[in-house]
VODO-249963 format. One record per residue (C-alpha): residue number from 1; residue in one letter; x, y, z. Coordinates in steps of 0.02 Angstrom, whole numbers, plus 32768, in hexadecimal, padded with zeros to 4 digits. Layout:
BEGIN
     n   res      u      v      w
   NUM     a      X      Y      Z
...
END
This chain:
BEGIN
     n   res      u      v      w
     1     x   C118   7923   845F
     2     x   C068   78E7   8455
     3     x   C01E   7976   840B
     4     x   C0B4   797E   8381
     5     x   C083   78B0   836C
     6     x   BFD0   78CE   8332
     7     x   C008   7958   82CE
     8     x   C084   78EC   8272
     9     x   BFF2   7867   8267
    10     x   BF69   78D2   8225
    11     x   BFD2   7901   819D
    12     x   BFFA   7859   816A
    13     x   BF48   77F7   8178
    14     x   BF1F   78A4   811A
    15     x   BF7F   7848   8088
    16     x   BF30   77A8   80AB
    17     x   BE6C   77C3   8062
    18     x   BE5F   7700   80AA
    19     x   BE91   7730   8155
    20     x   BE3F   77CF   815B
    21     x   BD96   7769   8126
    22     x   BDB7   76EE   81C0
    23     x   BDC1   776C   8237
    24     x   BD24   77BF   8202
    25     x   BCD7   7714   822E
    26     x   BC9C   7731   82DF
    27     x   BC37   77BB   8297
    28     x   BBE9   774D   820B
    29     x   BBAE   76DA   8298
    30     x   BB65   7766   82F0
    31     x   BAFD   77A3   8280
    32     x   BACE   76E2   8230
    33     x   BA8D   76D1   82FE
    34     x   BA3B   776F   8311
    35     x   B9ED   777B   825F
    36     x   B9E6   76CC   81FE
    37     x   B9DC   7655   828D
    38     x   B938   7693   82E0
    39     x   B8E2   76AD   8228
    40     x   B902   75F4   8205
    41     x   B8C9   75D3   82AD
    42     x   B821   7649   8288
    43     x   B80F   75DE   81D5
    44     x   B830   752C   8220
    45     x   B79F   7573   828C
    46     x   B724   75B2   8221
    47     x   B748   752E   817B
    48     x   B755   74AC   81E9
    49     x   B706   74C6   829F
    50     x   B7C8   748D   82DE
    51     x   B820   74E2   835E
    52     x   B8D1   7504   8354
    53     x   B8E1   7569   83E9
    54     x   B91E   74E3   8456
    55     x   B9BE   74EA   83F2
    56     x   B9D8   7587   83EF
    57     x   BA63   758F   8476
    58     x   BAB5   74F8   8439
    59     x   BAC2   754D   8385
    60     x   BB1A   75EE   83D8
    61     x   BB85   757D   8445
    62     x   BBC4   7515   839E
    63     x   BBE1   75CB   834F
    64     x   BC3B   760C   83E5
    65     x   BCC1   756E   83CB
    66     x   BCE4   759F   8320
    67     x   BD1E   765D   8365
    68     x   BDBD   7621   83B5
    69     x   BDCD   75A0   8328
    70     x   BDE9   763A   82A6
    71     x   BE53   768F   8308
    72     x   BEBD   7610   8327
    73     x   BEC6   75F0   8259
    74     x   BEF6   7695   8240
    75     x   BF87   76AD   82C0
    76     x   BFBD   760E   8291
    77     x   BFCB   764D   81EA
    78     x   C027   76D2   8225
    79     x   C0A4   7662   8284
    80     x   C0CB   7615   81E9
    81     x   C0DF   76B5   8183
    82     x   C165   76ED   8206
    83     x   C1B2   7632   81FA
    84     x   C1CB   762D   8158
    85     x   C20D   76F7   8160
    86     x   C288   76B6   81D7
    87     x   C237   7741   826C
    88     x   C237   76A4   82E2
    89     x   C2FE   7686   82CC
    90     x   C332   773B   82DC
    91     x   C2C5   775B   8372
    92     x   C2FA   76B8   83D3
    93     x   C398   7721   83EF
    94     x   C36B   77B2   8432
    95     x   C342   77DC   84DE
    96     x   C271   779D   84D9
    97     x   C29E   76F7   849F
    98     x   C23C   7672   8427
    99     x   C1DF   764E   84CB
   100     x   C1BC   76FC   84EA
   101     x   C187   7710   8420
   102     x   C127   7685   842A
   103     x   C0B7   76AF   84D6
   104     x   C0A8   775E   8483
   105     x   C06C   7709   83E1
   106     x   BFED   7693   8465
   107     x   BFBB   7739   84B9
   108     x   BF65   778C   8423
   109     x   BED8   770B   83DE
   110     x   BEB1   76D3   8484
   111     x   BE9B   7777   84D2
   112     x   BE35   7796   8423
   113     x   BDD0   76EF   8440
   114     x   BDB4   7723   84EB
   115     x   BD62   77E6   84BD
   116     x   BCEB   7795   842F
   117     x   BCB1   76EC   8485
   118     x   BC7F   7783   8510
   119     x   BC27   77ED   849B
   120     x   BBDC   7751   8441
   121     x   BB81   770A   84F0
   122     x   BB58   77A7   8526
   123     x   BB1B   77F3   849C
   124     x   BAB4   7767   845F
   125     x   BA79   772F   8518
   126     x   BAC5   767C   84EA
   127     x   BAC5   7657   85B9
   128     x   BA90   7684   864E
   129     x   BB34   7650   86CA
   130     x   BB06   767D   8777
   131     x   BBA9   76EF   877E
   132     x   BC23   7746   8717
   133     x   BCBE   76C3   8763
   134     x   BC79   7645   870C
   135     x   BC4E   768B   8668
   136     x   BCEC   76E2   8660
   137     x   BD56   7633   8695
   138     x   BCF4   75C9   85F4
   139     x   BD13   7658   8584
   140     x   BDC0   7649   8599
   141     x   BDC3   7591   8595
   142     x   BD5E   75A2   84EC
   143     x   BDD1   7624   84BF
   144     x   BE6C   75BC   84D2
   145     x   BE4D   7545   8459
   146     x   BE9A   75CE   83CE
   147     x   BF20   75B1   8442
   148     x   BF27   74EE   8404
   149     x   BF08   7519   8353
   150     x   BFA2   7595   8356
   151     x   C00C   7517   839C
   152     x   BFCD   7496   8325
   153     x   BFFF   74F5   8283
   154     x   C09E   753E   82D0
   155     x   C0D9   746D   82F2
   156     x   C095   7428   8258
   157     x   C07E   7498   81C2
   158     x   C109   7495   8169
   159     x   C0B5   754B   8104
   160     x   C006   7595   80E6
   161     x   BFCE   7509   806B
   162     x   BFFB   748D   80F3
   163     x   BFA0   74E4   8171
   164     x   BEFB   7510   8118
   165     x   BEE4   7453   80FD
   166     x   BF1D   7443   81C4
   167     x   BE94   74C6   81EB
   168     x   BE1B   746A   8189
   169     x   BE3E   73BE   81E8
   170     x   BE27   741C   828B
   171     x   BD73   7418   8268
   172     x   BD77   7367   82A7
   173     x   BD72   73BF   8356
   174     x   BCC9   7422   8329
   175     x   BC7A   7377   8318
   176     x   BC85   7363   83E5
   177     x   BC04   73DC   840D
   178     x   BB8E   73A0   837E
   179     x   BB99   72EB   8397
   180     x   BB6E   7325   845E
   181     x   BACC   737F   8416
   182     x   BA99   72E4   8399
   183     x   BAB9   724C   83FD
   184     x   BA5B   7209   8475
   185     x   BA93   71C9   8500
   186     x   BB23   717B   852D
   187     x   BB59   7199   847C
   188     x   BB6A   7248   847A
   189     x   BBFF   7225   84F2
   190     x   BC6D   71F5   8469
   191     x   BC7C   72AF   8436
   192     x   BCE1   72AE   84E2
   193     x   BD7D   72AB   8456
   194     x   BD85   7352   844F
   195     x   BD9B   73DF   84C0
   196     x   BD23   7440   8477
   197     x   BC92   73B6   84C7
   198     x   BCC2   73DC   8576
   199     x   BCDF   74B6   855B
   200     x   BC0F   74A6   850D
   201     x   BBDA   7428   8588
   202     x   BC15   74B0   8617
   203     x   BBC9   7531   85BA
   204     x   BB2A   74D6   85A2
   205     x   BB0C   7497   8642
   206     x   BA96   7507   86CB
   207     x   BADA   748D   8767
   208     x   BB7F   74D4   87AB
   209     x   BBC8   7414   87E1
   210     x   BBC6   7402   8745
   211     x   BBE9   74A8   86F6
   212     x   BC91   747C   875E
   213     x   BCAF   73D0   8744
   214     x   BCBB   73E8   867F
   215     x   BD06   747D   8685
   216     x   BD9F   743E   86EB
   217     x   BD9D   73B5   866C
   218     x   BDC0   741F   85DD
   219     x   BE34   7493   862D
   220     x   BE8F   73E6   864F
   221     x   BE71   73BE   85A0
   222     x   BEB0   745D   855C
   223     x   BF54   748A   85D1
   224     x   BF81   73B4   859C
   225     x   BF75   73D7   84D9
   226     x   BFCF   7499   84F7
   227     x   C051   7452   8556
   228     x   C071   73CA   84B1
   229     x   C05C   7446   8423
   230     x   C0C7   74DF   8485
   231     x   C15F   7450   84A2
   232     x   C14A   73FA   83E7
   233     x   C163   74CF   83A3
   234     x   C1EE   74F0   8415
   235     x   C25B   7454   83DF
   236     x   C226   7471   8327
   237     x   C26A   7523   8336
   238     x   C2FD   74F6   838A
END
C-alpha cells in the first residue's frame, strides 16, 4: 500500500515543477551549508577580520526547520489535490477509512522529515548529542512540524492558491528561532510563540536538564496544536 502511495505521488509532484522544486530544497540547503556558508564565513574573515563561525550551528539549525516546513507544503498540496479530486470521499468508505488515509498521508513527510533532518546533522556535524536517543527523539520532534503544516492546509485551504499564501504565513513560525538568536535577554523569550523556539533551543543546548526540559515542551507544544489541526480536518471532511 505504501510503496503503491509513493508511486502514485511521484508521478503526480512529477507534474507539479513547483512541488518537485520544494522537495529538492533540503538539498539546496545542503550544499548553501557545505559550500556558500563557510566561503562567506572565510570573506567576513579576511574583508573584514569578523568571525562568523560562532553562528555557524545556529545557521544549520534555522535551515534544518525549514526541511520539515517543505515537506509539509508539498503533502499538503497533495491533500488538497486529492480533496478537490474527491480521493478523500471515495476512500472514507472503504475498509482504511479517512482516518486511516489521513495517518497514511501523516506517515510519508514525516518519515521523509525524519531521514533528511538525519542526514542534514550528521552530515554537516551540526551537533554533538551525547547519544543517538536524543538526536533521534529532536529529529522527530523537528520533523513533526510538516506534520502541523499538513494539517494546517488540509483545515484551511480551501485549494492550492489558498494554501501557497497559507504556506507563506507559516513563516511567522521561522521567526521563533531567529528572534531567540537576535535578542538579548529576556527578550529573546518572546520567540517562545512558536514551536519551532523550543525544538532549536533543545537542539542547541549541550546541558541535558535542559536538552529535556525544552524538548518536553515542544513535544507538548506539538501533540496540543496536532491534536487541533487533525480534529478541525476530520469535521471539515465529514
Amino acid at each position: 500500500m505504501k510503496l503503491r502511495t509513493l508511486t502514485y505521488d511521484y508521478k503526480l509532484l512529477k507534474g507539479d515543477p513547483m512541488l518537485m522544486l520544494s522537495m529538492g530544497i533540503p538539498f539546496i540547503l545542503w550544499a548553501m551549508m557545505q559550500f556558500l556558508v563557510p566561503w562567506i564565513m572565510e570573506v567576513a574573515m579576511e574583508q573584514w577580520d569578523f568571525d562568523l563561525s560562532p553562528y555557524y550551528i545556529q545557521t544549520g539549525t534555522f535551515f534544518l526547520m525549514l526541511v520539515p516546513m517543505m515537506m509539509g507544503m508539498v503533502y499538503g498540496f497533495v491533500l488538497l489535490d486529492e480533496r478537490d479530486g474527491g480521493i478523500i470521499t471515495a476512500i472514507s468508505v472503504t475498509p482504511t477509512g479517512k482516518k486511516g488515509y489521513l495517518l497514511l498521508r501523516m506517515g510519508i513527510p514525516i518519515t521523509i522529515s525524519f531521514v533528511f533532518v538525519l542526514l542534514f546533522v550528521l552530515i554537516l556535524h551540526l551537533s554533538d548529542f551525547r547519544n543517538l536517543f536524543q538526536l533521534g527523539l529532536i529529529a522527530l520532534v523537528i520533523s513533526s512540524q510538516s506534520l502541523i503544516l499538513l494539517l494546517f492546509l488540509g483545515a484551511f485551504a480551501d485549494n492550492k492558491v489558498m494554501g501557497l499564501a497559507i504556506s507563506k504565513g507559516f513563516g511567522i513560525l521561522l521567526l521563533g528561532p531567529l528572534l531567540d538568536y537576535v535578542l538579548p535577554s529576556p527578550f529573546h523569550w518572546i520567540g517562545g510563540y512558536s514551536p519551532l523556539f523550543w525544538a532549536s533551543r533543545a537542539f542547541l543546548t549541550p546541558d541535558d536538564f535542559q536538552f529535556w526540559l525544552y524538548t518536553g515542551i515542544s513535544i507538548l507544544f506539538h501533540t496540543l496544536l496536532l491534536w487541533i489541526l487533525f480534529r478541525k480536518f476530520s469535521a471539515r471532511s465529514d
